[in-house]
C-alpha positions in Angstrom: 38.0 30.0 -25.8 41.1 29.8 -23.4 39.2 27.0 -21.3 39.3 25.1 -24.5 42.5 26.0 -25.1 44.2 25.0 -21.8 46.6 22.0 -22.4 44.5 19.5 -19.9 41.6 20.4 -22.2 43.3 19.2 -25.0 40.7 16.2 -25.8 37.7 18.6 -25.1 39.1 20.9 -28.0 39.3 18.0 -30.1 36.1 16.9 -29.3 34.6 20.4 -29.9 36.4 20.6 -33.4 34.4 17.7 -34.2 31.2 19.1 -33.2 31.7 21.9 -35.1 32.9 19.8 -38.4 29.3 18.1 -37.7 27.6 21.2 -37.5 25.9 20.0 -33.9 24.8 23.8 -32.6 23.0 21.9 -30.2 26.3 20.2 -28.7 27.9 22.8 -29.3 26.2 25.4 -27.3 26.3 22.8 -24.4 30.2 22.6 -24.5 30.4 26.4 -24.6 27.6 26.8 -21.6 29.9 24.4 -19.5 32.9 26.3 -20.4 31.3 29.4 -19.0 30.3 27.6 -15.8 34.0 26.6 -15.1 35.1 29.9 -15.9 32.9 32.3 -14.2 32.8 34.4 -11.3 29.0 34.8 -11.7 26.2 33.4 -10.0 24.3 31.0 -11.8 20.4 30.4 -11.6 19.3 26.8 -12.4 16.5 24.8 -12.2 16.3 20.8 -11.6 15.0 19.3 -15.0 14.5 16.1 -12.9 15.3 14.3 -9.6 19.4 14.1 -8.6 21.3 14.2 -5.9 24.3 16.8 -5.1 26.2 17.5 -2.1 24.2 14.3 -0.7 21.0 16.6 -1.0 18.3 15.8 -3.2 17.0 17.7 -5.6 13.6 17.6 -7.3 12.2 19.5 -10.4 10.6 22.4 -7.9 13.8 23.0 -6.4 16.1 26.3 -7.7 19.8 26.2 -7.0 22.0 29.3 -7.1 25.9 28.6 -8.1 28.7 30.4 -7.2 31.6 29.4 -9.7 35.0 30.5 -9.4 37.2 29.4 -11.5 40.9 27.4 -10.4 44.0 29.9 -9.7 46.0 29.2 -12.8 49.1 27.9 -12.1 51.4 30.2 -14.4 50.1 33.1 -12.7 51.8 34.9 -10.3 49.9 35.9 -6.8 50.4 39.9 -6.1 
């Protein structure tokens, strides 16, 4: 919830209110499964559902890719 929250994430909340008003689980889940991408320190496991390119490397269906997310130092936040 705080990611959606954030004040540059204003038009995402608004856009996730919607979802929800329109009862799209599907979309819904989505949003939320992004929103735990961007916020966490955890490796991620995922697999190519088809040919793209990241990094300028291409990826193919066959290929795995292992993610480390961190998410952005807020800026309110005082370093220790």
């Amino acid at each position: 919830m705080e990611f959606f929250l954030r004040p540059e994430n204003e038009k995402i909340w608004a856009e996730v209110q919607e979802l929800a008003h329109k009862s799209d689980l599907g979309s819904l889940q989505s949003y939320v499964a992004v929103a735990q991408r961007l916020t966490s320190p955890f490796k991620l496991v995922h697999y190519a559902a088809q040919e793209a390119e990241a990094e300028g490397k291409k990826i193919t269906p066959e290929n795995i890719m292992i993610m480390t997310l961190v998410s952005p130092p807020c800026s309110n936040r005082t370093r220790r």
